[in-house]
Every structure is written in C-alpha cells, then in structure tokens.
C-alpha positions in Angstrom: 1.0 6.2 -9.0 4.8 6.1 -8.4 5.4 4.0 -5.6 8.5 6.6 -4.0 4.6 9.1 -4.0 2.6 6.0 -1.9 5.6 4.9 0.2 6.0 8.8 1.1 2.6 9.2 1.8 1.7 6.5 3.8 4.8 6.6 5.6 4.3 10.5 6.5 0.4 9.2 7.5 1.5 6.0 9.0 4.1 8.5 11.4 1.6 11.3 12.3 -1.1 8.5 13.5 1.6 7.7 15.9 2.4 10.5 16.7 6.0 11.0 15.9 8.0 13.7 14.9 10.5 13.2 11.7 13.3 13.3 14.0 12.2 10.9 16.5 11.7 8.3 13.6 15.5 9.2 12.8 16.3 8.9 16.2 15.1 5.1 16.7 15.8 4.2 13.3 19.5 5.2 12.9 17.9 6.7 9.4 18.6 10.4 9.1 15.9 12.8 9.8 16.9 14.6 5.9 16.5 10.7 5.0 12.9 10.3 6.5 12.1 13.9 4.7 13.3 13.0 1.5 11.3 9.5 2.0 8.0 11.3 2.8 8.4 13.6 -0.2 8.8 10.5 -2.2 12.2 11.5 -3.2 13.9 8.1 -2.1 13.4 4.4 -3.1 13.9 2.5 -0.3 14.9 -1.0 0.0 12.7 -4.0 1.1 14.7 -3.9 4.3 14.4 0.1 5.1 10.6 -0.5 4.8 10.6 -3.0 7.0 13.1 -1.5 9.8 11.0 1.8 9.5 7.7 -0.1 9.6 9.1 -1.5 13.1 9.7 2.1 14.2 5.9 2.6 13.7 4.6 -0.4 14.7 3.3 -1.2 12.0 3.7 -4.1 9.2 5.8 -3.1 6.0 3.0 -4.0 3.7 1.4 -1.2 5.3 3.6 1.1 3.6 3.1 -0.2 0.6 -0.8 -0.6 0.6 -3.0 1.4 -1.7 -5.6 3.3 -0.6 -8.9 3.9 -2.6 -8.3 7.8 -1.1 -4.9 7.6 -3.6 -7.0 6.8 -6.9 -8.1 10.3 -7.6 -4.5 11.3 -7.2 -3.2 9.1 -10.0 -4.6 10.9 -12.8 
C-alpha cells in the first residue's frame, strides 16, 4: 500500500474518532484545511515533522499514523 493511501486514511480515521472537523485540525495546526484534504486523500507526503505536529492535534502518537492495520490488507491488492 502507498504510504501517502495509509497516512490519509488513518489520519482522516484518527480525526473523526476525535471528533474534528478538517478545519478545526487546520485551525490548531496552522496546516491549511485544502492541506489536511489533500493529506487525507493521500495526495501529500508529509514530513516526519508534519506527522508528528498533526499527531499532537489529535492526541495521538505519530506512529499512529503510520501503523498498519490488518483491515488495510484487503485493500493492497
């Protein structure tokens, strides 16, 4: 799986758990809210430090974002 697809995925999972909108994750990550889009449709390869600043917006740890999930398997193909 391309790992823009996982980040993007997890990410957009990761944000709706929490309850966030797109913009509020732009809003407290100085990211902007086309940037969070573009990162959930895995159009964006964000650097070690994005992960991490976002993972802070979701409370979350930046190996999170990164983590794959057996659910992602059948989607690899």
């Amino acid at each position: 799986m391309d790992m823009r697809v996982l980040v993007g995925r997890n990410f957009a999972r990761l944000r709706r758990e929490k309850g966030l909108t797109q913009e509020q994750v732009a809003a407290r990550s100085g990211f902007s809210q086309q940037y969070v889009s573009d990162l959930e449709r895995g159009k964006r390869n964000p650097t070690i430090v994005s992960l991490y600043e976002l993972a802070q917006v979701l409370g979350v740890s930046h190996i999170d974002l990164v983590r794959f999930e057996k659910d992602d398997d059948a989607s690899s193909s």
